[in-house]
C-alpha positions in Angstrom: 0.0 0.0 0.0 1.6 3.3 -1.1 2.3 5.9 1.8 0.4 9.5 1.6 2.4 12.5 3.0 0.0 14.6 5.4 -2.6 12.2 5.2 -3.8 13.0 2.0 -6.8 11.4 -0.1 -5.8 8.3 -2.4 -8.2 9.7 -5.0 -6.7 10.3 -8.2 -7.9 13.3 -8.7 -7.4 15.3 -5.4 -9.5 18.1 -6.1 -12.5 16.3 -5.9 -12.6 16.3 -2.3 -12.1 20.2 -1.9 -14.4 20.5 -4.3 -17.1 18.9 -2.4 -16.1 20.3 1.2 -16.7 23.8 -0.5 -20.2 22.4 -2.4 -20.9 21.9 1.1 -20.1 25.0 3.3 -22.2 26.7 0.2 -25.2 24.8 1.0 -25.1 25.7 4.7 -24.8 29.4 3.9 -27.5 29.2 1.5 -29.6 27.5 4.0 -28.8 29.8 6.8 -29.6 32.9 4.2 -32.9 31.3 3.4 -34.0 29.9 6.8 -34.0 26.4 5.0 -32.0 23.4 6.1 -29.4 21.0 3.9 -30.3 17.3 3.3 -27.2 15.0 3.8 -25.9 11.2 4.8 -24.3 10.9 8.1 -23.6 7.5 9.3 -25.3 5.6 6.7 -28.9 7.9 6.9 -30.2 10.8 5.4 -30.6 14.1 8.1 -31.6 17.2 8.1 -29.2 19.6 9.2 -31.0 23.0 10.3 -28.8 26.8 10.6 -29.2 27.1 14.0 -26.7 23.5 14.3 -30.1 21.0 15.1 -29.8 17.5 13.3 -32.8 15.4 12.7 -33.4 12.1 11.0 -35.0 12.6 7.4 -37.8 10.2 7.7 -39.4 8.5 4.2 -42.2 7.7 5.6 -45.0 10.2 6.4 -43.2 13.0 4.4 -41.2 14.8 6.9 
């Protein structure tokens, strides 16, 4: 297994991974501007994250 320096990703193409950190510091200023929350996975289930820092389950069933 090849050895990253600094811990860095083993994707081939690195910027990827910024990429998507900054896709996702958008989305919570958006949501903040918009009083609005962001939709994401977090250990394996979908969540709603709201601006004021409260996470809730994103529940299928019963349309929440």
């Amino acid at each position: 297994m090849l050895k990253q320096p600094n811990n860095e990703s083993k994707r081939k193409y690195g910027w990827v991974e910024k990429w998507a950190k900054m896709t996702g510091e958008r989305a919570r200023i958006d949501a903040k501007a918009n009083n609005t929350y962001i939709v994401y996975e977090k250990e394996g289930k979908l969540v709603k994250e709201f601006p004021n820092g409260i996470i809730i389950p994103l529940h299928k069933e019963g349309g929440s």
